[in-house]
PDB file as gemmi writes it, atoms N, CA and C in Angstrom:
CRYST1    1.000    1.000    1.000  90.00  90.00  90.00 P 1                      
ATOM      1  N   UNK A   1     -30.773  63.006  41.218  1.00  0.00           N  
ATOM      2  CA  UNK A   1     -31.960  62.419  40.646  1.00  0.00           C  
ATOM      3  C   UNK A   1     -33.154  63.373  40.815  1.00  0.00           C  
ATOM      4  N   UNK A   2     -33.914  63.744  39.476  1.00  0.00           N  
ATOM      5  CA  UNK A   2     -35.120  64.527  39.749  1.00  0.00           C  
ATOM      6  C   UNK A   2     -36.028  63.586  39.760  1.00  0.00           C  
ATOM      7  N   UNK A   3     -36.994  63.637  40.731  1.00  0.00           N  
ATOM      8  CA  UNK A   3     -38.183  62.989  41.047  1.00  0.00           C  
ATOM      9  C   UNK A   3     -38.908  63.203  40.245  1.00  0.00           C  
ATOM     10  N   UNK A   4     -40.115  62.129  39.987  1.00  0.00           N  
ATOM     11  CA  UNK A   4     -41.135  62.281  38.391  1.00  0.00           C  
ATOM     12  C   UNK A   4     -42.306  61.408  39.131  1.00  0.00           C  
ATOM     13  N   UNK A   5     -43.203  62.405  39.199  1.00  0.00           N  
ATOM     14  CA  UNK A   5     -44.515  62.292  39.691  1.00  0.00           C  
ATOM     15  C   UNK A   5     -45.731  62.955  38.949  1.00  0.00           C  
ATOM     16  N   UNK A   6     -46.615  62.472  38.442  1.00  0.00           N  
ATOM     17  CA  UNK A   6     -47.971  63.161  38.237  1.00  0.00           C  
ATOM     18  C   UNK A   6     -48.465  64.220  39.242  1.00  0.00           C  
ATOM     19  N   UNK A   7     -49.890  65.182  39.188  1.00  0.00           N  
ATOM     20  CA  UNK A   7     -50.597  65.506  39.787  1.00  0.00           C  
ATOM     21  C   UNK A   7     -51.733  65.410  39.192  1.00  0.00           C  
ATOM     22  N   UNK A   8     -52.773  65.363  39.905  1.00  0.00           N  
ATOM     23  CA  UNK A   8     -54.121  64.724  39.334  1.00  0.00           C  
ATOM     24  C   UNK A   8     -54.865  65.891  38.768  1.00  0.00           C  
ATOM     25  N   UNK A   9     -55.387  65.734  37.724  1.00  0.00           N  
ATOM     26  CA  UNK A   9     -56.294  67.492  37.571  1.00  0.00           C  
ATOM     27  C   UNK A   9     -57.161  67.930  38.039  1.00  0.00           C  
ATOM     28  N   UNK A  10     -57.550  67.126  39.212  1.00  0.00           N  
ATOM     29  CA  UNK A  10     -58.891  67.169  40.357  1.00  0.00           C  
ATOM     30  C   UNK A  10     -58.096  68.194  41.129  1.00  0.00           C  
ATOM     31  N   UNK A  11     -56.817  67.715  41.213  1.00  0.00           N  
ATOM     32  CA  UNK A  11     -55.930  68.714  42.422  1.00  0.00           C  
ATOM     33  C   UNK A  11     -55.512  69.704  42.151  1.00  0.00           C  
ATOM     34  N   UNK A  12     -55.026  69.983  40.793  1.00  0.00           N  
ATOM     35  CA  UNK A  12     -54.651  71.280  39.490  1.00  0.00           C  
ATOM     36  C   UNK A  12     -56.163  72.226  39.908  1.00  0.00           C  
ATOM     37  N   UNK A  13     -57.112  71.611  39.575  1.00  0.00           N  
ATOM     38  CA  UNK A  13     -58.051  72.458  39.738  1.00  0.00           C  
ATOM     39  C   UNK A  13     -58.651  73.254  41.191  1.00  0.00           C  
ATOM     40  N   UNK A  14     -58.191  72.367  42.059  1.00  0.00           N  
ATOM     41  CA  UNK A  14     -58.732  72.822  43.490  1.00  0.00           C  
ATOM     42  C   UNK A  14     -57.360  74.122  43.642  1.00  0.00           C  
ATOM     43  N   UNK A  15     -56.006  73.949  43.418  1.00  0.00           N  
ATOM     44  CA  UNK A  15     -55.695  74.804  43.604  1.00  0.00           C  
ATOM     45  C   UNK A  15     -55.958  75.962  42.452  1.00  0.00           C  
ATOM     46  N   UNK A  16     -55.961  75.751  41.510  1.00  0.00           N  
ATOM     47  CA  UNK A  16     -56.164  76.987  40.541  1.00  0.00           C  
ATOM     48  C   UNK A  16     -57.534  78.093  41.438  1.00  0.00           C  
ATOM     49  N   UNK A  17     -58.680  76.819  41.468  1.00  0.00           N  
ATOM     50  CA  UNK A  17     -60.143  77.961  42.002  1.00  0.00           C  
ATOM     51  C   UNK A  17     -59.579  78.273  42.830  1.00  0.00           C  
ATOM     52  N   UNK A  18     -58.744  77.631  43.932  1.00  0.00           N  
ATOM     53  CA  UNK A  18     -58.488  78.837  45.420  1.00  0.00           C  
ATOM     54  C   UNK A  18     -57.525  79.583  45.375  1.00  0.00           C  
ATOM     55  N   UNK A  19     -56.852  79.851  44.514  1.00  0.00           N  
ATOM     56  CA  UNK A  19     -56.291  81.425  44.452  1.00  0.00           C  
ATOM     57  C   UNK A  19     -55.039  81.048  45.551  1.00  0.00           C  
ATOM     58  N   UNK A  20     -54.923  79.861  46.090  1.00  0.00           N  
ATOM     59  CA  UNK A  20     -53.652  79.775  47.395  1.00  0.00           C  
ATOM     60  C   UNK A  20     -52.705  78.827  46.413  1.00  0.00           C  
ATOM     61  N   UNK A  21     -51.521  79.143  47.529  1.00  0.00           N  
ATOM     62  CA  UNK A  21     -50.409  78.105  47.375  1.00  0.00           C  
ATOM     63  C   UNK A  21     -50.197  77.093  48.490  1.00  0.00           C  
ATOM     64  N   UNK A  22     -50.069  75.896  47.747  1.00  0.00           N  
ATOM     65  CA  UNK A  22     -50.130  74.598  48.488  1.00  0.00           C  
ATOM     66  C   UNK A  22     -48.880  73.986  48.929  1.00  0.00           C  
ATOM     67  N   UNK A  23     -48.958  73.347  49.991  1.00  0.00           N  
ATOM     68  CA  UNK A  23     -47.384  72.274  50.215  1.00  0.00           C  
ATOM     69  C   UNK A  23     -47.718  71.319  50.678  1.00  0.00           C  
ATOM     70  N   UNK A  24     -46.955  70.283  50.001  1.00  0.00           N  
ATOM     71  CA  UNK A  24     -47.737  68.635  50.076  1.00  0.00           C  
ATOM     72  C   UNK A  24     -46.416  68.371  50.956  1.00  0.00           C  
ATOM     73  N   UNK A  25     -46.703  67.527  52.295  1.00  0.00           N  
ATOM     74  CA  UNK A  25     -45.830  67.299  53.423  1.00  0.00           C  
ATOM     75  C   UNK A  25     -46.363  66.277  54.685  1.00  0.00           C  
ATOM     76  N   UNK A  26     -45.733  65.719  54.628  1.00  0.00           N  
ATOM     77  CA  UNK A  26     -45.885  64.632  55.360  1.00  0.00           C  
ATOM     78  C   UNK A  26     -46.797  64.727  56.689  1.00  0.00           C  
ATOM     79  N   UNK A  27     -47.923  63.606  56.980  1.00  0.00           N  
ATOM     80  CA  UNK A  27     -48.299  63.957  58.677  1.00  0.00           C  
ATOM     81  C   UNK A  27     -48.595  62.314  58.687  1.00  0.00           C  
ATOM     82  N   UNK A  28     -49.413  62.245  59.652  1.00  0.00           N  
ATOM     83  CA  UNK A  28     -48.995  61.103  60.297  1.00  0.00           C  
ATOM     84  C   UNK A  28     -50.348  60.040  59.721  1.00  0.00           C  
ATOM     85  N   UNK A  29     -51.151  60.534  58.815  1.00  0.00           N  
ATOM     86  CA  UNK A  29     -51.955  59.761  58.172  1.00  0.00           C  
ATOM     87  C   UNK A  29     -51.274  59.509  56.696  1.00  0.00           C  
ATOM     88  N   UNK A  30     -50.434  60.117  56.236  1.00  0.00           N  
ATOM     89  CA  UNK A  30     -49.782  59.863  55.140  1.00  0.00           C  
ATOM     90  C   UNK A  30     -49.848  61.302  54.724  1.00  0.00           C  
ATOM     91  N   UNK A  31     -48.875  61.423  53.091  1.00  0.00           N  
ATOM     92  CA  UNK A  31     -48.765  62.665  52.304  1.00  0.00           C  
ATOM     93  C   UNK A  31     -50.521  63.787  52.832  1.00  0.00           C  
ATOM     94  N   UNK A  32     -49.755  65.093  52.756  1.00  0.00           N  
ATOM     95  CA  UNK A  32     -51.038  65.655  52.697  1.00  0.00           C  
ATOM     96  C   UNK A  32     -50.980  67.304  51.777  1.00  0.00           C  
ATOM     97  N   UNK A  33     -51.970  67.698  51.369  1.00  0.00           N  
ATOM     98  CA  UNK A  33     -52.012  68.830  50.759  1.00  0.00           C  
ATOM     99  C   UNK A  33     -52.396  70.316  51.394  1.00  0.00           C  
ATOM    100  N   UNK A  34     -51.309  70.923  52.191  1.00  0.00           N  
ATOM    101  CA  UNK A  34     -51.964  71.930  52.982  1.00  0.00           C  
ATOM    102  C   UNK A  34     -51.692  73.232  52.289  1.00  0.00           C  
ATOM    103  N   UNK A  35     -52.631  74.526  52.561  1.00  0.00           N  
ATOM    104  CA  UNK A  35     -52.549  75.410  52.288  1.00  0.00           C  
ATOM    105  C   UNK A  35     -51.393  76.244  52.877  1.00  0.00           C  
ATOM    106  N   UNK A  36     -50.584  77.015  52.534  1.00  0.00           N  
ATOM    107  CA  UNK A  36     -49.354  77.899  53.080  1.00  0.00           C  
ATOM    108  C   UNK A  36     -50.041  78.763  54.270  1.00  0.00           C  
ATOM    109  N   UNK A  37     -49.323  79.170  54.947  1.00  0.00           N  
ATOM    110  CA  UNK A  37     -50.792  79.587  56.329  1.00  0.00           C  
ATOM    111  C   UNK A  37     -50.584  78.152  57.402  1.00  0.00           C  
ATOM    112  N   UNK A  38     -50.805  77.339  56.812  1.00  0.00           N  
ATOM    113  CA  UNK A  38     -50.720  76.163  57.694  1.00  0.00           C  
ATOM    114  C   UNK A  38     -49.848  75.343  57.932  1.00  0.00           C  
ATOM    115  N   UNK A  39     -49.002  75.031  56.538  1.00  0.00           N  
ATOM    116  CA  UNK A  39     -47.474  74.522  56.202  1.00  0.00           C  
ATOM    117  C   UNK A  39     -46.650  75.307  55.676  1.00  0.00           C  
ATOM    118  N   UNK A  40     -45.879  76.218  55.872  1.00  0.00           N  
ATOM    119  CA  UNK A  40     -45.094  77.474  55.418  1.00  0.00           C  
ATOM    120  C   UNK A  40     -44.249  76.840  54.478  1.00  0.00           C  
ATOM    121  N   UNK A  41     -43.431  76.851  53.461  1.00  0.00           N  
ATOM    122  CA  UNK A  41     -42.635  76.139  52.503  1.00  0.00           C  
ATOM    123  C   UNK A  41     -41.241  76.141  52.808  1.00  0.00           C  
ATOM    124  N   UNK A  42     -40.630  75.443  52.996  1.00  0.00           N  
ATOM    125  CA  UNK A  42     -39.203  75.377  53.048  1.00  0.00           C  
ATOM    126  C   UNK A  42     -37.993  75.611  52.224  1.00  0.00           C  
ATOM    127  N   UNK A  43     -36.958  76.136  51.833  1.00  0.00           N  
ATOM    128  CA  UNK A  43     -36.333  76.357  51.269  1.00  0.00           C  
ATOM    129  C   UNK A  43     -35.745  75.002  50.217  1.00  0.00           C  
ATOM    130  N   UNK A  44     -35.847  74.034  50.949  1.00  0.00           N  
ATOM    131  CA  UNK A  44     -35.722  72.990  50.122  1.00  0.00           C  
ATOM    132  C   UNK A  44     -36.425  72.547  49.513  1.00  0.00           C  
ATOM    133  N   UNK A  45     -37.813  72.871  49.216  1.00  0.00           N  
ATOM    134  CA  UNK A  45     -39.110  71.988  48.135  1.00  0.00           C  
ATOM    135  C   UNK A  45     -38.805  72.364  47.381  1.00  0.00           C  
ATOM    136  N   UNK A  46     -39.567  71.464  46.082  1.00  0.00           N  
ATOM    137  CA  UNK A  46     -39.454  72.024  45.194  1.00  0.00           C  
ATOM    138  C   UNK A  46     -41.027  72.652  44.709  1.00  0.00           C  
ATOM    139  N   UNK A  47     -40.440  73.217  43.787  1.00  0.00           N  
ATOM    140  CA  UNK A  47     -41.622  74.208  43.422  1.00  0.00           C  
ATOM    141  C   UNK A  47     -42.599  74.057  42.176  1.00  0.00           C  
ATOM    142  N   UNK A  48     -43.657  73.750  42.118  1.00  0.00           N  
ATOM    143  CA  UNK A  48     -44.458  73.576  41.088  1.00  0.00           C  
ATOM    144  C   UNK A  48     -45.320  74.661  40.326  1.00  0.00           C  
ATOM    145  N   UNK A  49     -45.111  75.346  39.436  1.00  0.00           N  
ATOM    146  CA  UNK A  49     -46.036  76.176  38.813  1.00  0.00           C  
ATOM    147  C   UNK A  49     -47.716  75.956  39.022  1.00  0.00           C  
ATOM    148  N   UNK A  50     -48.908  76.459  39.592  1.00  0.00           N  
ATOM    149  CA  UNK A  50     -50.138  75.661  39.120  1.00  0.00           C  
ATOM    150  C   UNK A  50     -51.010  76.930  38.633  1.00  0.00           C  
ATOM    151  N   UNK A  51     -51.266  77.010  36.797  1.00  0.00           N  
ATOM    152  CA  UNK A  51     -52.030  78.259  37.223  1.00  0.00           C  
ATOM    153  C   UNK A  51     -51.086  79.436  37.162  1.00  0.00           C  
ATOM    154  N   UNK A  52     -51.522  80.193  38.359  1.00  0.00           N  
ATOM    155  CA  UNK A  52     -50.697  81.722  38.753  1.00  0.00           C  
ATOM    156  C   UNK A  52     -50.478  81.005  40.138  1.00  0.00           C  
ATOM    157  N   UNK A  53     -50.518  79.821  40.839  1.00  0.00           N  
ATOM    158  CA  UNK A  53     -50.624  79.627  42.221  1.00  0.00           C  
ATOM    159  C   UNK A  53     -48.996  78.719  42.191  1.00  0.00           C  
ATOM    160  N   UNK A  54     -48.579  78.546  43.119  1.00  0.00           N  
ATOM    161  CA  UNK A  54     -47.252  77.276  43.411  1.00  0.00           C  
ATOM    162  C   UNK A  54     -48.091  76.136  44.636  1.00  0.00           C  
ATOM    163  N   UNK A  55     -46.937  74.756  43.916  1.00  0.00           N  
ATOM    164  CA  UNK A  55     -47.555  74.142  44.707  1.00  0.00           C  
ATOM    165  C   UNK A  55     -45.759  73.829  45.458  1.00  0.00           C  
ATOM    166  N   UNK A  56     -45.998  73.319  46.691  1.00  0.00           N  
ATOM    167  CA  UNK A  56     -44.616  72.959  47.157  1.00  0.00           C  
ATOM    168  C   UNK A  56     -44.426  71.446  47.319  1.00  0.00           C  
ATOM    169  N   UNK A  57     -43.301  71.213  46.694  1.00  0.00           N  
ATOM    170  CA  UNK A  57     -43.482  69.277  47.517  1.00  0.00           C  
ATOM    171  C   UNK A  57     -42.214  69.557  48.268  1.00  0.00           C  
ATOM    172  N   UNK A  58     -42.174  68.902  48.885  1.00  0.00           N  
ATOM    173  CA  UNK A  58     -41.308  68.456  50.413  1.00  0.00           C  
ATOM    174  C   UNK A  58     -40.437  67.362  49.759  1.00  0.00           C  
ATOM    175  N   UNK A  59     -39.419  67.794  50.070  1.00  0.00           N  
ATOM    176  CA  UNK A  59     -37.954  67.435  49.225  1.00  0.00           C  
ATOM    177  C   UNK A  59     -38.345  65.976  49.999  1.00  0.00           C  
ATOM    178  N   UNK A  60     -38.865  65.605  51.127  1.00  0.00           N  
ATOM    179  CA  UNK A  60     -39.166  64.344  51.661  1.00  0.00           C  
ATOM    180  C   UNK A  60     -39.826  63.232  50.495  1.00  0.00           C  
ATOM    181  N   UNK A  61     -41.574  64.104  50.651  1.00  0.00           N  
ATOM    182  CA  UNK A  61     -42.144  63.447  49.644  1.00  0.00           C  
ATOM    183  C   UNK A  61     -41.856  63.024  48.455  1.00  0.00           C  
ATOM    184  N   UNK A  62     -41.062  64.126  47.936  1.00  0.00           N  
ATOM    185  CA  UNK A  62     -40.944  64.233  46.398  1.00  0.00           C  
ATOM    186  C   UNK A  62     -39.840  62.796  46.289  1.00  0.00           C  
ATOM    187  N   UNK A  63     -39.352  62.228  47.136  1.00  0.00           N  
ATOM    188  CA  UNK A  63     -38.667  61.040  47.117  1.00  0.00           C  
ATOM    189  C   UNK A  63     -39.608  59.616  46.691  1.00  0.00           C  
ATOM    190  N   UNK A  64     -40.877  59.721  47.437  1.00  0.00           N  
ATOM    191  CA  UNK A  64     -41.717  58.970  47.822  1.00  0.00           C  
ATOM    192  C   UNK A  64     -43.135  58.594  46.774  1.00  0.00           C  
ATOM    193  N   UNK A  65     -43.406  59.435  45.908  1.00  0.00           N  
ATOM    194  CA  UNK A  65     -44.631  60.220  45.676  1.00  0.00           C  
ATOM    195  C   UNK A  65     -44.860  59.674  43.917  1.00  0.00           C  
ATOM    196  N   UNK A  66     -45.540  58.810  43.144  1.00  0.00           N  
ATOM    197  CA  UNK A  66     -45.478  58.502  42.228  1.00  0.00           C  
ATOM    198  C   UNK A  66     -47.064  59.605  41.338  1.00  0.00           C  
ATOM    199  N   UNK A  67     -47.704  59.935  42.569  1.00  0.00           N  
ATOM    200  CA  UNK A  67     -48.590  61.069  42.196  1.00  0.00           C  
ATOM    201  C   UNK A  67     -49.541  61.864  43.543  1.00  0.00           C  
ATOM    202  N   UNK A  68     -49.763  63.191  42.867  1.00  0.00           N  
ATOM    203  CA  UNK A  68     -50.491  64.111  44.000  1.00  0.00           C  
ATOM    204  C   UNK A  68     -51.811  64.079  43.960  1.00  0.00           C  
ATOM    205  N   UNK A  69     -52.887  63.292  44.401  1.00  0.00           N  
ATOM    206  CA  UNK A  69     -54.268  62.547  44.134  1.00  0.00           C  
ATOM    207  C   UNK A  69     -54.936  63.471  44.853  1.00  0.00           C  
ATOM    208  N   UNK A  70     -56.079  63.523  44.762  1.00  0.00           N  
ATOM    209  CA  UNK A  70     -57.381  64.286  45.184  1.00  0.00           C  
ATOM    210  C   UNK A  70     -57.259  63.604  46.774  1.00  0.00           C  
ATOM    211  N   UNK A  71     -57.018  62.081  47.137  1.00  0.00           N  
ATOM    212  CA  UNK A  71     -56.761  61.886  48.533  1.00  0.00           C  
ATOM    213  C   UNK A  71     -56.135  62.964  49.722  1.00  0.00           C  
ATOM    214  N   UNK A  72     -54.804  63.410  49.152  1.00  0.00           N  
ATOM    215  CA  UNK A  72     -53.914  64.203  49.921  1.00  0.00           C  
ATOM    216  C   UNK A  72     -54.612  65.664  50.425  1.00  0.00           C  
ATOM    217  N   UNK A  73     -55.717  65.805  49.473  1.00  0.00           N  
ATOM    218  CA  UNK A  73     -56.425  67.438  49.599  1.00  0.00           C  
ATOM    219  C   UNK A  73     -57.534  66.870  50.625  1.00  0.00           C  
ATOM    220  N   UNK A  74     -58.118  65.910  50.957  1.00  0.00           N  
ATOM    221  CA  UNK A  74     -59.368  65.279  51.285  1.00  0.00           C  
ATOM    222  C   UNK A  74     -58.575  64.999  52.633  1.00  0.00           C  
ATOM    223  N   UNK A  75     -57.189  64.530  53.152  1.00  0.00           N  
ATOM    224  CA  UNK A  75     -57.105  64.336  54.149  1.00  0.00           C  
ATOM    225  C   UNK A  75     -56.896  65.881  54.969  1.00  0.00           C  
ATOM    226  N   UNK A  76     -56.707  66.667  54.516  1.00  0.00           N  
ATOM    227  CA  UNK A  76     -56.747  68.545  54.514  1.00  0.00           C  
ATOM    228  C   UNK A  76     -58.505  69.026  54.982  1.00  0.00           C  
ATOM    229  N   UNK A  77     -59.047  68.470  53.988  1.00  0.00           N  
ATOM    230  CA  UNK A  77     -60.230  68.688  54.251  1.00  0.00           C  
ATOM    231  C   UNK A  77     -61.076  68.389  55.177  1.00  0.00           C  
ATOM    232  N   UNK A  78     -60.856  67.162  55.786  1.00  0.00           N  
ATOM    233  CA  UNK A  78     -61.488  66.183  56.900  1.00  0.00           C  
ATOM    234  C   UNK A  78     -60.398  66.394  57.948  1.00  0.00           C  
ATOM    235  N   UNK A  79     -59.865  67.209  58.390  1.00  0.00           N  
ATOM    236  CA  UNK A  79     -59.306  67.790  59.219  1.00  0.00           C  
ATOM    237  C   UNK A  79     -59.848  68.713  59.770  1.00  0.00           C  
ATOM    238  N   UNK A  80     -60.641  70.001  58.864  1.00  0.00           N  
ATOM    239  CA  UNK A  80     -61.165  70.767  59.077  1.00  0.00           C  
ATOM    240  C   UNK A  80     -62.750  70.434  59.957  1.00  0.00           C  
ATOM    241  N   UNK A  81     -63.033  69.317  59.761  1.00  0.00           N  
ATOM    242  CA  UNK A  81     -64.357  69.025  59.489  1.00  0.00           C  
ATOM    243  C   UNK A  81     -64.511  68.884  60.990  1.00  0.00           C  
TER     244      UNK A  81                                                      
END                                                                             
């Protein structure tokens, strides 16, 4: 079964301007959107074109995940904070 999920174009766009590749992976507040550097990608995600950038989902999520929302980047963000 291939998984069929949206991504939001709030989130298309945050990764396009930052020039990184992302992997959406589980933590303990729910799905999250981290930069590679911080979540390294696993051989099992799958792989999303974004742009010239990849995004990774976590063969976990990608079970789970009906879309990749501006939330998942915001819980990334307020981490930092």
């Amino acid at each position: 079964m291939i998984p069929s999920f949206t991504i939001d174009e709030k989130v298309r766009a945050y990764i396009r301007k930052s020039g990184q590749d992302f992997r959406l992976c589980t933590s303990p507040g729910g799905p999250v959107l981290l930069p590679i550097g911080t979540a390294e990608p696993k051989p099992s995600d799958m792989k999303i074109l974004i742009g010239s950038n990849v995004l990774y989902i976590s063969k976990l999520q990608a079970k789970y995940i009906k879309k990749v929302e501006w939330a998942m980047v915001e819980r990334f963000l307020n981490q930092e904070s």
